[in-house]
DRENFIVEX-903728 format. One record per residue (C-alpha): residue number from 1; residue in one letter; z, x, y. Coordinates in Angstrom, 1 decimal, decimal comma, always signed. Example, Ala and Ser with C-alpha at 12.3 -4.5 7.8 and 13.67 -1.06 7.14 Angstrom:
% DRENFIVEX-903728
1	A	+7,8	+12,3	-4,5
2	S	+7,1	+13,7	-1,1
***
This chain:
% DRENFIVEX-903728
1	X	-3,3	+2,3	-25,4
2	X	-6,0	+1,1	-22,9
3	X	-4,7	+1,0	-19,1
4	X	-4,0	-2,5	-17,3
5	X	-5,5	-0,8	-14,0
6	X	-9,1	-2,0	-13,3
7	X	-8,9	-0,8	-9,4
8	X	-9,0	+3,2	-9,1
9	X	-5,5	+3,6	-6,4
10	X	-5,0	+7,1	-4,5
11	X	-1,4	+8,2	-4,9
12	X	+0,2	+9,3	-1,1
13	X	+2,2	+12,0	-0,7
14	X	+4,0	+10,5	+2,3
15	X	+4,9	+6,6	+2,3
16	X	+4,0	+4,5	+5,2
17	X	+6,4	+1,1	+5,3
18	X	+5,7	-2,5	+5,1
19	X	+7,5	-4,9	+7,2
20	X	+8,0	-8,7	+6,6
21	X	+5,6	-10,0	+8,9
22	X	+7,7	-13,4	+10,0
23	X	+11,2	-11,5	+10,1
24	X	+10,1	-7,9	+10,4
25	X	+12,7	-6,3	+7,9
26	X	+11,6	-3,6	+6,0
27	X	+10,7	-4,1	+2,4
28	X	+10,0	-1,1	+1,2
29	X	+7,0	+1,4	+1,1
30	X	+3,7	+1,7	+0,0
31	X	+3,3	+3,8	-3,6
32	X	+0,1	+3,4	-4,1
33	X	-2,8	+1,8	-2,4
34	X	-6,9	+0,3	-3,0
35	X	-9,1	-2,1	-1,2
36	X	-7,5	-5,0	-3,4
37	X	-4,3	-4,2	-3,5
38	X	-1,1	-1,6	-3,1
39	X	+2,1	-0,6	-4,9
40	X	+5,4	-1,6	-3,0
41	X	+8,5	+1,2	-3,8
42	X	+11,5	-1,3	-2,7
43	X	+15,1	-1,0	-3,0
44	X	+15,5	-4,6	-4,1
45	X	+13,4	-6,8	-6,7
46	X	+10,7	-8,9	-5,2
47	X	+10,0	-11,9	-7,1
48	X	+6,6	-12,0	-9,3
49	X	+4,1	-14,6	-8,4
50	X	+5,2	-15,3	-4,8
51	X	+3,3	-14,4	-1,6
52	X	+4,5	-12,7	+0,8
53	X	+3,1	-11,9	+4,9
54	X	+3,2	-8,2	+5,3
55	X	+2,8	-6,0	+8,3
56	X	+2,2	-2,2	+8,1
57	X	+2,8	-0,6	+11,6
58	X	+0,7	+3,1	+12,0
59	X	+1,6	+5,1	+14,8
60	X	-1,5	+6,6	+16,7
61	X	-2,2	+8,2	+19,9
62	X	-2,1	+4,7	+21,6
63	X	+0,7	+3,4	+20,3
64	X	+2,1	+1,7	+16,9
65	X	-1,2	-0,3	+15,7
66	X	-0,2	-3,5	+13,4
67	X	-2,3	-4,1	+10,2
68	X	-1,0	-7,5	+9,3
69	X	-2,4	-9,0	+6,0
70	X	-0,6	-11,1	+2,7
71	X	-0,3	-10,5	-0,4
72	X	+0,6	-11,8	-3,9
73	X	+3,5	-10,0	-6,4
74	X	+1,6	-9,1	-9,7
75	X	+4,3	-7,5	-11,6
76	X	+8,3	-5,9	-10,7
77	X	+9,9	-3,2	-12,6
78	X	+12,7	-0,8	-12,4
79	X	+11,5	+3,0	-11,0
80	X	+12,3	+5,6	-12,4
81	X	+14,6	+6,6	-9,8
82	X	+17,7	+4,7	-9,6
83	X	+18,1	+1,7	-7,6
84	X	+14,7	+1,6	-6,3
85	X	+11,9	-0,8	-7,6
86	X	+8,0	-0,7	-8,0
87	X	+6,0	-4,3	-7,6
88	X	+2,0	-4,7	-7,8
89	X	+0,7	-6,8	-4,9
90	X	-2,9	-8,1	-4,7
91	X	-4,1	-8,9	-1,5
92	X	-5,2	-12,3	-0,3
93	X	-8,2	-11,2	+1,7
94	X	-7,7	-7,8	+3,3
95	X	-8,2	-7,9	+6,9
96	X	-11,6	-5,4	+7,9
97	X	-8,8	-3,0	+9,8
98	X	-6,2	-2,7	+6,2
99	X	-10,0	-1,8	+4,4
100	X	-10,5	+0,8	+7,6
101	X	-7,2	+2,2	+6,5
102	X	-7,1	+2,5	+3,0
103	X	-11,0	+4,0	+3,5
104	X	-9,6	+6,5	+6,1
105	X	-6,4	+7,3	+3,6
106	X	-9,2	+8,0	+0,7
107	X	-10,7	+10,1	+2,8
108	X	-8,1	+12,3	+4,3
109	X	-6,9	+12,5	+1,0
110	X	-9,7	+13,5	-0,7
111	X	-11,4	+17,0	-1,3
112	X	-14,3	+17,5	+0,1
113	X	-17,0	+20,4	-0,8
114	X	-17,6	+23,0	+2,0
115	X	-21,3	+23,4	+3,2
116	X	-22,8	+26,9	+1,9
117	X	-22,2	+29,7	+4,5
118	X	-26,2	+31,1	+5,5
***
């Protein structure tokens, strides 16, 4: 069965949260994440085709930095795990500093090959 997934995403092993960007509520937490879009983990349904304003807040040495950006609900299924939900979102032009992120999360994320001792 061929895969729906054109973008290549890097799963995280620790979820950074998205906030409503015009009530900032929670809505759930990023899944899974690439330059065009990002996988929402929610505990409530999010409807399919709508767009929503999102705000990621990452805490740094400077204080919380906002990444603020919208995005459009592809899809919205059940997870595996009771009571929580999974939704595709594709971004309606990323901001430069959400492509900064998701660039520095590949990278952290990422193996990287040693140099050869001399």
């Amino acid at each position: 069965m061929p895969s729906q997934r054109r973008i290549e995403r890097h799963q995280l092993p620790y979820y950074l949260k998205v906030f409503n960007r015009i009530t900032d509520k929670p809505m759930g937490s990023i899944g899974n994440v690439s330059l065009d879009g990002l996988m929402l983990i929610s505990q409530l349904p999010l409807l399919v085709g709508a767009r929503f304003d999102m705000r990621l807040k990452i805490p740094g040495q400077q204080g919380v930095h906002f990444i603020d950006f919208s995005a459009t609900c592809q899809w919205c299924r059940e997870d595996v795990t009771p009571g929580s939900y999974d939704s595709g979102f594709a971004l309606v032009a990323p901001p430069a500093d959400y492509v900064e992120m998701v660039d520095a999360l590949r990278y952290y994320f990422s193996f990287h090959s040693m140099a050869a001792s001399a």
